[in-house]
Backbone atoms as SQL, in Angstrom:
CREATE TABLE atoms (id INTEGER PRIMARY KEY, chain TEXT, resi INTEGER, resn TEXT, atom TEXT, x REAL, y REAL, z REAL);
INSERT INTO atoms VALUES
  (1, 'A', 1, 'UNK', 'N', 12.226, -12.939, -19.645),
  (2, 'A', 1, 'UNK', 'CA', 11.292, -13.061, -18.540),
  (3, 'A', 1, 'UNK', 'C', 10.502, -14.362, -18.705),
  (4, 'A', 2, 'UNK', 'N', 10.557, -15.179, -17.711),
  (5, 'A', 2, 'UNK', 'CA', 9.678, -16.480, -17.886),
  (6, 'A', 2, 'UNK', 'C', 8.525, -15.824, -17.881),
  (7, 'A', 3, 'UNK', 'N', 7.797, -17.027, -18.214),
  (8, 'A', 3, 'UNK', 'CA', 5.872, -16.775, -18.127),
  (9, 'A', 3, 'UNK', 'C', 5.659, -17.668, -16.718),
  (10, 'A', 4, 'UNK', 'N', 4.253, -16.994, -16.137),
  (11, 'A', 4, 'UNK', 'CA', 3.831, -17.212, -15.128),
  (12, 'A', 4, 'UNK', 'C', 3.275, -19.012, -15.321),
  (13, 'A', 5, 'UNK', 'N', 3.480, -19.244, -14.236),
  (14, 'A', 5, 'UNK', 'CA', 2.955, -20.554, -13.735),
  (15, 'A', 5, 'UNK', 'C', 1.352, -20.512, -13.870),
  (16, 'A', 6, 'UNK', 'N', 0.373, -20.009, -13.951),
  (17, 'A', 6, 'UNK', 'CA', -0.628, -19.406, -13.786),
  (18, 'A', 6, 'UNK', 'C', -0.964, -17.954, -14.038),
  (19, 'A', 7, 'UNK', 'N', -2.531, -18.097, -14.371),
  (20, 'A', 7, 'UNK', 'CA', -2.995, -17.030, -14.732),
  (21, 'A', 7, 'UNK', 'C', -4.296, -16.828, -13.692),
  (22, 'A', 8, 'UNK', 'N', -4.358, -15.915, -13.083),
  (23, 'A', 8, 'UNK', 'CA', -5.643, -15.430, -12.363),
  (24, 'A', 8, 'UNK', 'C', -6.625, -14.388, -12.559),
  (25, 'A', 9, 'UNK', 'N', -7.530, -14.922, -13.365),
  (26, 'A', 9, 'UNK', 'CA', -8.379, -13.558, -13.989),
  (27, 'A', 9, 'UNK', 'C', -10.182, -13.281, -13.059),
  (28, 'A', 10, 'UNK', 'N', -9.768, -12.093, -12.993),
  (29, 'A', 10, 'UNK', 'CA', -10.567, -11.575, -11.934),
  (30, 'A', 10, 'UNK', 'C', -11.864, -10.483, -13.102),
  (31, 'A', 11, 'UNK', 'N', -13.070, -10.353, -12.685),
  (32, 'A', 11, 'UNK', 'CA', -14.128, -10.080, -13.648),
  (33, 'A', 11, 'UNK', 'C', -14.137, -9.001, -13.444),
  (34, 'A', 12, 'UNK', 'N', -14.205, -7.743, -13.781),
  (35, 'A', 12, 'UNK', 'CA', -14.067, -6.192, -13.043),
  (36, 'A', 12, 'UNK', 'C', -15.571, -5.777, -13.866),
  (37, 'A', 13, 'UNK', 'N', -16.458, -6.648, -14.951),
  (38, 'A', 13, 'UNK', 'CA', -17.303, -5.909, -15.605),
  (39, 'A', 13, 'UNK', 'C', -17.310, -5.048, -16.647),
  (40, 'A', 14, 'UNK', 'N', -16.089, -4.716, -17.115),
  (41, 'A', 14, 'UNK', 'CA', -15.592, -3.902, -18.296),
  (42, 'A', 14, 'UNK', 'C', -16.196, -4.407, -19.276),
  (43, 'A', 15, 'UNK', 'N', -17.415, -3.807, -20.341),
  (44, 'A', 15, 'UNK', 'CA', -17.609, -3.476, -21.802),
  (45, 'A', 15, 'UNK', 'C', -16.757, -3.333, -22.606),
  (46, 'A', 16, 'UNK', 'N', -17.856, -3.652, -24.012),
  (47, 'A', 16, 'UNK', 'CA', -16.937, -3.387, -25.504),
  (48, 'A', 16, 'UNK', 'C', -16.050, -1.505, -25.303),
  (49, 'A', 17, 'UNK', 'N', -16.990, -0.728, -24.733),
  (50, 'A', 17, 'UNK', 'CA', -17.006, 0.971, -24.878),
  (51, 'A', 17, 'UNK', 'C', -16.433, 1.557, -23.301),
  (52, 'A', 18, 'UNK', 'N', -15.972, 0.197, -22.730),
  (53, 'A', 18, 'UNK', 'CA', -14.957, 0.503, -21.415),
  (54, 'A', 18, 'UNK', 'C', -15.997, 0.674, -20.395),
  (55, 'A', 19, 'UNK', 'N', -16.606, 0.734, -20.803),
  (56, 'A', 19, 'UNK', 'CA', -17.724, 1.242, -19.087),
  (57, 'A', 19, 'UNK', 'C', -17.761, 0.082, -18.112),
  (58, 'A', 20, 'UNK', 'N', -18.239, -0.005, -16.958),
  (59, 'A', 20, 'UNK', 'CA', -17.962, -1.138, -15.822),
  (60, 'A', 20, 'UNK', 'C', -19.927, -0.928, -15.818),
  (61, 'A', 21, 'UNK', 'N', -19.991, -2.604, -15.982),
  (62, 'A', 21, 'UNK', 'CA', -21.730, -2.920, -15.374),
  (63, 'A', 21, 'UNK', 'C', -21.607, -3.906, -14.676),
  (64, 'A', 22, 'UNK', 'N', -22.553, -4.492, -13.780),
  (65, 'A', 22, 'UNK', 'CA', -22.770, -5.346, -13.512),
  (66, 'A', 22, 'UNK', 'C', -22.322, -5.864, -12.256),
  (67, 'A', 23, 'UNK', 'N', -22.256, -6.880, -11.715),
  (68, 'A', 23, 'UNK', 'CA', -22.153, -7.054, -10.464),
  (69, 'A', 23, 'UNK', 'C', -20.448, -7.072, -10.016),
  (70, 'A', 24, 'UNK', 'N', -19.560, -7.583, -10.866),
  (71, 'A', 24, 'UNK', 'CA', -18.423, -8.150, -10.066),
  (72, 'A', 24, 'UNK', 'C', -17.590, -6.806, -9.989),
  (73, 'A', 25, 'UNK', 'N', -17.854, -5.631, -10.457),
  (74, 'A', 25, 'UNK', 'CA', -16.747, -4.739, -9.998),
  (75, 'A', 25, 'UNK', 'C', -17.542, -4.260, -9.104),
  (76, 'A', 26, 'UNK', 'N', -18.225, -3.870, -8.421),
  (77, 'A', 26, 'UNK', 'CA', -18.379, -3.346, -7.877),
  (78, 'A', 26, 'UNK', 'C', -18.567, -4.068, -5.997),
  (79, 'A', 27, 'UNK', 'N', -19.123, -4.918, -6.518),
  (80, 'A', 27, 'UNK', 'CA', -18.143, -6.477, -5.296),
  (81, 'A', 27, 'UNK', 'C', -16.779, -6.480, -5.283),
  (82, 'A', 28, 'UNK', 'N', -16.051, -6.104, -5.974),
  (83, 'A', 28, 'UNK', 'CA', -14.538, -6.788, -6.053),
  (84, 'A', 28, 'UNK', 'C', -13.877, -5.583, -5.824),
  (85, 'A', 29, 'UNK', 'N', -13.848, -4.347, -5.551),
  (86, 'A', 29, 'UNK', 'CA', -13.421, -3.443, -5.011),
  (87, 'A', 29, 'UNK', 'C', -12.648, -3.728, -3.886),
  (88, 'A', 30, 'UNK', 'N', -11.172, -3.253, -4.080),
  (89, 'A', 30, 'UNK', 'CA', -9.614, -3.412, -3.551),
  (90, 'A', 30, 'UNK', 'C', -9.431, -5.232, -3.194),
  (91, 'A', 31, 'UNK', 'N', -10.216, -5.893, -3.962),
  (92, 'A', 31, 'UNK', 'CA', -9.656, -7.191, -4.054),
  (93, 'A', 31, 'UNK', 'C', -8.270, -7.824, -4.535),
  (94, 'A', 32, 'UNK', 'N', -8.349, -6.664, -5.619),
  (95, 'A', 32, 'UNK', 'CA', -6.776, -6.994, -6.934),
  (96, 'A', 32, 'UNK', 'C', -5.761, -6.715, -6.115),
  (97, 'A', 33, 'UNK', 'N', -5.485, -5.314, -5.375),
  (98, 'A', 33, 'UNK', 'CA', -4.027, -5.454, -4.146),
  (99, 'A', 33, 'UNK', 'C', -4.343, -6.493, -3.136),
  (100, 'A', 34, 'UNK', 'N', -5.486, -7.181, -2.646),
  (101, 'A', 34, 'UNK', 'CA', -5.535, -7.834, -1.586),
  (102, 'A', 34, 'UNK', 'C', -4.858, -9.560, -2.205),
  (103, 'A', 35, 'UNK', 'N', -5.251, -9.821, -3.608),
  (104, 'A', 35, 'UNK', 'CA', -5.086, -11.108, -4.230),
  (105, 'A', 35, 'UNK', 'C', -3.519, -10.989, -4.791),
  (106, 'A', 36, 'UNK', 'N', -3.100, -10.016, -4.840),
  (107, 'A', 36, 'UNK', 'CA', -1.836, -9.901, -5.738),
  (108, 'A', 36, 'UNK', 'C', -0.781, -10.021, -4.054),
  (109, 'A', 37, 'UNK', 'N', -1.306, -9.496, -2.713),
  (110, 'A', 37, 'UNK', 'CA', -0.085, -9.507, -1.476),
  (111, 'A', 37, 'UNK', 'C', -0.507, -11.248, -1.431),
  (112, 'A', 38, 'UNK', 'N', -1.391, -11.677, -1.798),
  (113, 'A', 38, 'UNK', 'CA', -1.508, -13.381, -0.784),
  (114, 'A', 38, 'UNK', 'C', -0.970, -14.048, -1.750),
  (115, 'A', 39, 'UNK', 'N', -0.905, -13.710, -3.053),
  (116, 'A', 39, 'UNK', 'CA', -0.600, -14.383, -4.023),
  (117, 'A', 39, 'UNK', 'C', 1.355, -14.662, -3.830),
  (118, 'A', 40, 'UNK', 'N', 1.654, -13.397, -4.003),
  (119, 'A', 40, 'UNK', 'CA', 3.253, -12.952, -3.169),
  (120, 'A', 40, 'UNK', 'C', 3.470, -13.496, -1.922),
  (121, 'A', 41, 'UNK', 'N', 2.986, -13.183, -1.345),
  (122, 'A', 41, 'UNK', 'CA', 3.239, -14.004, 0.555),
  (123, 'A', 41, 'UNK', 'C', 2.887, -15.502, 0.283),
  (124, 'A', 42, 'UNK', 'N', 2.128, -16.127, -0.577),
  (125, 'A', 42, 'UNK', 'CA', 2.211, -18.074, -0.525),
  (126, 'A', 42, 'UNK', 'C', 3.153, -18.169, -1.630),
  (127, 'A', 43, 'UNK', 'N', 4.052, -17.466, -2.160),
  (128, 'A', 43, 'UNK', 'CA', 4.432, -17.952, -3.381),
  (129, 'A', 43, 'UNK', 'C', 4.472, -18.328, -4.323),
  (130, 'A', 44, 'UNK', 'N', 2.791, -18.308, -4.668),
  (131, 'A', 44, 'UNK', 'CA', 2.833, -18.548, -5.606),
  (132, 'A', 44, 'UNK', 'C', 2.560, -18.016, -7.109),
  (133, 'A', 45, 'UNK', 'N', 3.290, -18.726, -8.130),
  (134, 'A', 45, 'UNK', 'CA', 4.002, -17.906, -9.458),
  (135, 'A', 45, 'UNK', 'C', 3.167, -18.239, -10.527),
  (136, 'A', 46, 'UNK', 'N', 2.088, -16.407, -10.064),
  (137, 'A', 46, 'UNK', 'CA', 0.485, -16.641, -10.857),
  (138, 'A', 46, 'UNK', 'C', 0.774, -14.752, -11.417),
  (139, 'A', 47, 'UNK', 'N', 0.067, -14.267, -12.681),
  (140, 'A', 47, 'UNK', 'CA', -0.571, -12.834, -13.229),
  (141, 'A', 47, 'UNK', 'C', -1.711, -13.273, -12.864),
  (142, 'A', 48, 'UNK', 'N', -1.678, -11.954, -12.018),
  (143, 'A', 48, 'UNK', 'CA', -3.473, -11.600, -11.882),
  (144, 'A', 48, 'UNK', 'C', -3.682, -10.414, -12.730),
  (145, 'A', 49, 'UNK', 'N', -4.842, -10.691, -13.296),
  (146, 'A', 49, 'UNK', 'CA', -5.422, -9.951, -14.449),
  (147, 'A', 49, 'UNK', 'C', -6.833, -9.451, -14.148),
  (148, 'A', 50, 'UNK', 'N', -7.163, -8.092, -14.447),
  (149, 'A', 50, 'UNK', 'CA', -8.929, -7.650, -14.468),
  (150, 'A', 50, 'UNK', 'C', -9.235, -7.881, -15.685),
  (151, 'A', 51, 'UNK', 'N', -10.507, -8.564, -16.170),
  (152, 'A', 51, 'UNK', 'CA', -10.849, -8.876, -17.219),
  (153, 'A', 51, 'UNK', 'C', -12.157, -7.914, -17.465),
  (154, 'A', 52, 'UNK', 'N', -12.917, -8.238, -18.640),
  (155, 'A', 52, 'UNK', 'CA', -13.952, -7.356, -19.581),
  (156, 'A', 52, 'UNK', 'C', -15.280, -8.489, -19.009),
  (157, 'A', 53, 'UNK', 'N', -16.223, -8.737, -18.705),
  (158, 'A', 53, 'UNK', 'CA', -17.002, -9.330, -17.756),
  (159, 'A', 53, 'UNK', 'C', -16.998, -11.114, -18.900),
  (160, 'A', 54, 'UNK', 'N', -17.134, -11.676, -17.866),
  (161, 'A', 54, 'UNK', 'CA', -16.694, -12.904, -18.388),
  (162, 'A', 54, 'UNK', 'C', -18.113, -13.958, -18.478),
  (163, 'A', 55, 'UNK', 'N', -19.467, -13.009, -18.208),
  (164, 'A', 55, 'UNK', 'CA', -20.758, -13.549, -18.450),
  (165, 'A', 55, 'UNK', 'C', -21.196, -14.486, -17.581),
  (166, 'A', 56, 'UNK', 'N', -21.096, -14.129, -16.682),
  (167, 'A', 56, 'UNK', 'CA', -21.417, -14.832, -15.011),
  (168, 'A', 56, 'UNK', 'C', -22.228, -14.424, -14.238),
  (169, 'A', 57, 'UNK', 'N', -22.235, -13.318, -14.747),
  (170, 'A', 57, 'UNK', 'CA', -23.395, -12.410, -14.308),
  (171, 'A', 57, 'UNK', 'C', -24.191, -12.831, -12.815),
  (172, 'A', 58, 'UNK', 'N', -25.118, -13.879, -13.065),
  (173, 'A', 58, 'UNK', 'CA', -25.798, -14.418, -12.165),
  (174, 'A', 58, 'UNK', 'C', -24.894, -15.026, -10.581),
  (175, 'A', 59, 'UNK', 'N', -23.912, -14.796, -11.070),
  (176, 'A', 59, 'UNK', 'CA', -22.940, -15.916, -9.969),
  (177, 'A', 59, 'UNK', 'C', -21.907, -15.091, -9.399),
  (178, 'A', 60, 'UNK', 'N', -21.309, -13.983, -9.895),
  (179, 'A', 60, 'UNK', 'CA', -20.554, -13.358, -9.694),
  (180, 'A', 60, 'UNK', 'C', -20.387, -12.591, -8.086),
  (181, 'A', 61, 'UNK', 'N', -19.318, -12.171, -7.955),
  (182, 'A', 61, 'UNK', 'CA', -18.037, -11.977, -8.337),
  (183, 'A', 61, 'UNK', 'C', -17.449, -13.238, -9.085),
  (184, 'A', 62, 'UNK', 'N', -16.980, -12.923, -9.805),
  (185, 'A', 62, 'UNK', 'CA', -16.351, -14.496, -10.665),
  (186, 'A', 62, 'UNK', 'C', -14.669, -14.000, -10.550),
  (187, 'A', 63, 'UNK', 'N', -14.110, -15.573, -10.684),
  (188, 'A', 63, 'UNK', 'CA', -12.769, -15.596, -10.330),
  (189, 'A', 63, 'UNK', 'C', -12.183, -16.507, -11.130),
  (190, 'A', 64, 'UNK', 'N', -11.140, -16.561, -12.163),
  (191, 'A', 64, 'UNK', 'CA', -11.020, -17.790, -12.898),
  (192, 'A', 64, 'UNK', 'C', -9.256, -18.361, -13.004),
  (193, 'A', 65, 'UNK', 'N', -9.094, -19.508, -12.656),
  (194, 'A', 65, 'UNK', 'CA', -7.852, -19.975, -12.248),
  (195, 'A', 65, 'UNK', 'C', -6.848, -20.400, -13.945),
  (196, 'A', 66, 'UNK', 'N', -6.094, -20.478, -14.680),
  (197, 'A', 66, 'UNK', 'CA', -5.790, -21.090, -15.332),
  (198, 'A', 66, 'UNK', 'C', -4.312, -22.044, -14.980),
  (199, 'A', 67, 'UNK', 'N', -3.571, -23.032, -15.639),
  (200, 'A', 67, 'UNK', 'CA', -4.418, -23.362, -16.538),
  (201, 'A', 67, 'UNK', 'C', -5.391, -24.463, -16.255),
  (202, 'A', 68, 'UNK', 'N', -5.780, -24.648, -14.936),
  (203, 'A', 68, 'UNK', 'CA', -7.280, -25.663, -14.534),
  (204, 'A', 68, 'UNK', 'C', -8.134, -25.768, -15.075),
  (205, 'A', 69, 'UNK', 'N', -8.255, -24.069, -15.534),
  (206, 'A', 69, 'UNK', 'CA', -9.906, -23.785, -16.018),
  (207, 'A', 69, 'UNK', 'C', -10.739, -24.038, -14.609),
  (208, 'A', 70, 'UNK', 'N', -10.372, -23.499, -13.646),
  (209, 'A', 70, 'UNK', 'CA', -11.432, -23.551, -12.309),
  (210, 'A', 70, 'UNK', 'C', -12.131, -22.329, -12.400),
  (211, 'A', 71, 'UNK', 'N', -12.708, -21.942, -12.239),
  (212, 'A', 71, 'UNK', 'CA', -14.194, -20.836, -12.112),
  (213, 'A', 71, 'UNK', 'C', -14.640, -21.055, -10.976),
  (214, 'A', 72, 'UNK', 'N', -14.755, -19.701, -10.332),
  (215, 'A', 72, 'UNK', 'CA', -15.043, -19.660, -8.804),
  (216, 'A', 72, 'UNK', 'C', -16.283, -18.494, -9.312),
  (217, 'A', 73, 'UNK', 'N', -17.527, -18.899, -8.372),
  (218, 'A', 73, 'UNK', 'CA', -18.686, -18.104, -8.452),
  (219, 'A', 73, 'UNK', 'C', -18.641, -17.132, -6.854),
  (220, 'A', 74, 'UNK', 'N', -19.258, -16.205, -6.646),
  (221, 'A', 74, 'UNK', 'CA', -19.153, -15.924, -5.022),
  (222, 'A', 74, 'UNK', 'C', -17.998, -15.665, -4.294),
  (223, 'A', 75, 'UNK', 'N', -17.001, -14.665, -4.983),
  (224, 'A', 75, 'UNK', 'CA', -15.681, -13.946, -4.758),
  (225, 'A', 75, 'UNK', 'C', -16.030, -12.555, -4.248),
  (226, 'A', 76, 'UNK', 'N', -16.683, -12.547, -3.110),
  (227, 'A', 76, 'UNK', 'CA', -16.909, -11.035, -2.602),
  (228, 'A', 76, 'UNK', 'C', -16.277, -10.566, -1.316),
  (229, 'A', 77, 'UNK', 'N', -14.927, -11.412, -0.802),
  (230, 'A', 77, 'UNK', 'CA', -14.485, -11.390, 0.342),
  (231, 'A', 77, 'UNK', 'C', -13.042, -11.703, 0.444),
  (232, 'A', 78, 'UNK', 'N', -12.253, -11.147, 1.818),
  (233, 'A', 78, 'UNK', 'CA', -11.075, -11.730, 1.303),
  (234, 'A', 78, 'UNK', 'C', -10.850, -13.409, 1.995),
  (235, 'A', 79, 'UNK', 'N', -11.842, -13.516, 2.628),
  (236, 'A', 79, 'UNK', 'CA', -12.203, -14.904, 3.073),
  (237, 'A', 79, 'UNK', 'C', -12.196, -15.374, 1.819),
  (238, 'A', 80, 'UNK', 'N', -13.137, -15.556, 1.191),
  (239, 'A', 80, 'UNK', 'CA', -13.243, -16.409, -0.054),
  (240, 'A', 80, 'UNK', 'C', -12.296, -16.728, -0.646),
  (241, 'A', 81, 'UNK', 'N', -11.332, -15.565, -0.824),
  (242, 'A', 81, 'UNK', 'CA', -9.801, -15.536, -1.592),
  (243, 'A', 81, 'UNK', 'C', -9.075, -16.478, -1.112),
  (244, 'A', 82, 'UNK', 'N', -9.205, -16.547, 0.591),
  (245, 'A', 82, 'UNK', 'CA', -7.973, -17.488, 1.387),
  (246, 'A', 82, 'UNK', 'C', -8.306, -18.833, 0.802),
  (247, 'A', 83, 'UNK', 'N', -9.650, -18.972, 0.848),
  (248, 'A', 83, 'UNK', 'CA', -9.949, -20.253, 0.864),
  (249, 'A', 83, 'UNK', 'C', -9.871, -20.734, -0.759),
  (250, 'A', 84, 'UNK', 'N', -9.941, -20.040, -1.506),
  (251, 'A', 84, 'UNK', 'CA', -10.149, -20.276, -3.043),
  (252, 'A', 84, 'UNK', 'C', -8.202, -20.496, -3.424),
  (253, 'A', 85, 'UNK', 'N', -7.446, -19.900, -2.535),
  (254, 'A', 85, 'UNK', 'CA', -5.839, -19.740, -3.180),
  (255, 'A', 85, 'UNK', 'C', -4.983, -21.310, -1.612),
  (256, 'A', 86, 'UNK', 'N', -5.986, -21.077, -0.831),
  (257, 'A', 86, 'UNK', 'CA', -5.960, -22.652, -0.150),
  (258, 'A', 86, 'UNK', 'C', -5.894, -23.382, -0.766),
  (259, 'A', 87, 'UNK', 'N', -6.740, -23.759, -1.702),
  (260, 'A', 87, 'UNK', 'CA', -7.191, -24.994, -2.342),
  (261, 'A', 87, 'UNK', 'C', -6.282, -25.213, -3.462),
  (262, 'A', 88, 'UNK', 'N', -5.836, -24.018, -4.086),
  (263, 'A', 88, 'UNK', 'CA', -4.829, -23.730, -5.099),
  (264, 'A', 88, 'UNK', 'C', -3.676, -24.618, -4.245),
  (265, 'A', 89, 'UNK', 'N', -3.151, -24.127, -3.064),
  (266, 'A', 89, 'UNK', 'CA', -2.129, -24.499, -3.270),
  (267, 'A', 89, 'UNK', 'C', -1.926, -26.109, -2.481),
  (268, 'A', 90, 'UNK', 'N', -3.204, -26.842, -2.419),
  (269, 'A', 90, 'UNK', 'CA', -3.637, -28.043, -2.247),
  (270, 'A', 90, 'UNK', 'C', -3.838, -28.797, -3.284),
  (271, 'A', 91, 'UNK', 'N', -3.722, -28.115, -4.614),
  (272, 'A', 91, 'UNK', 'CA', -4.106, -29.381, -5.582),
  (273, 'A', 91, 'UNK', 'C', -5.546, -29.224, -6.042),
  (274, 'A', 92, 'UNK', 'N', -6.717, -28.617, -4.880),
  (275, 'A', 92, 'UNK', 'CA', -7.602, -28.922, -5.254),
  (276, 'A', 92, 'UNK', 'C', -8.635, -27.435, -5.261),
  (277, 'A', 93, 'UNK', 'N', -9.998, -27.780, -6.531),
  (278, 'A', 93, 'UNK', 'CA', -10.011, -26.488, -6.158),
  (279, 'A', 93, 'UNK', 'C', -11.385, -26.323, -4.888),
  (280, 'A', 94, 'UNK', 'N', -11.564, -25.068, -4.313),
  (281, 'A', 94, 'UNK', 'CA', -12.447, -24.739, -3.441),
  (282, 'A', 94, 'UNK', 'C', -13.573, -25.641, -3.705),
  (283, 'A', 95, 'UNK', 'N', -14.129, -26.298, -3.558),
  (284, 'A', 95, 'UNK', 'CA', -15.685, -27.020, -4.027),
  (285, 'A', 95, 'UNK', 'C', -16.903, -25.922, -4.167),
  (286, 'A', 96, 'UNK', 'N', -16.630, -25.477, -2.546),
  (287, 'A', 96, 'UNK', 'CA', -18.077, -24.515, -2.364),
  (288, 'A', 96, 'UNK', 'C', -18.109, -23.160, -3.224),
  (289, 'A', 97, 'UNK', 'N', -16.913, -22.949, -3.858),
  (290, 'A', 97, 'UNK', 'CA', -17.205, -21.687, -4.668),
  (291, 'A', 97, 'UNK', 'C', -17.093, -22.203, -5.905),
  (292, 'A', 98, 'UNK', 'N', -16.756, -23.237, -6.448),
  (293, 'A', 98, 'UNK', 'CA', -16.871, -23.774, -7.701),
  (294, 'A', 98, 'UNK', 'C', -17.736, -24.009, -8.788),
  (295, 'A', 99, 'UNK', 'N', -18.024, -23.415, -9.915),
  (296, 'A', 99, 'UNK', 'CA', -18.964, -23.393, -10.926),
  (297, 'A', 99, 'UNK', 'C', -18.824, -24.520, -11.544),
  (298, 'A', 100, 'UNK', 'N', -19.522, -25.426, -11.295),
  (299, 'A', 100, 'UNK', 'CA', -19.683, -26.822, -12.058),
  (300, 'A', 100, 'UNK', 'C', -20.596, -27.018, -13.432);
């Protein structure tokens, strides 16, 4: 099995003791089937992953591209998604959701 072209890790809030806190799961609710059909329908050859909270806390929903290393702050929509996997497949990343 090849490895993915990309990695897309999405913040779900998961703890050391598994519990979910904090802001991005509970924003990001049915995002993961919505990012995994657009991801499939543009073609492009990315794992999307829920991660253990990635300390964004303040900015979140957080969204993180590899291997760019792009960090997207303000992932609470599937707007945001279009425009954040737009830019992906432009070369460039979103500006306005971008953690600089």
């Amino acid at each position: 099995m090849a490895l993915p072209e990309r990695m897309i890790l999405v913040c779900q809030s998961f703890r050391v003791a598994g519990d979910r806190k904090g802001i991005c799961h509970k924003s990001t609710d049915g995002f993961l089937p919505y990012l995994e059909e657009e991801v499939l329908d543009r073609g492009l050859d990315c794992l999307i992953s829920a991660t253990t909270c990635l300390k964004q806390c303040d900015k979140g929903p957080i969204m993180v591209i590899q291997p760019e290393n792009w960090w997207f702050k303000g992932v609470n929509s599937e707007e945001v998604i279009d425009t954040i996997l737009d830019g992906l497949e432009d070369g460039e990343p979103a500006a306005e959701y971008l953690i600089s």
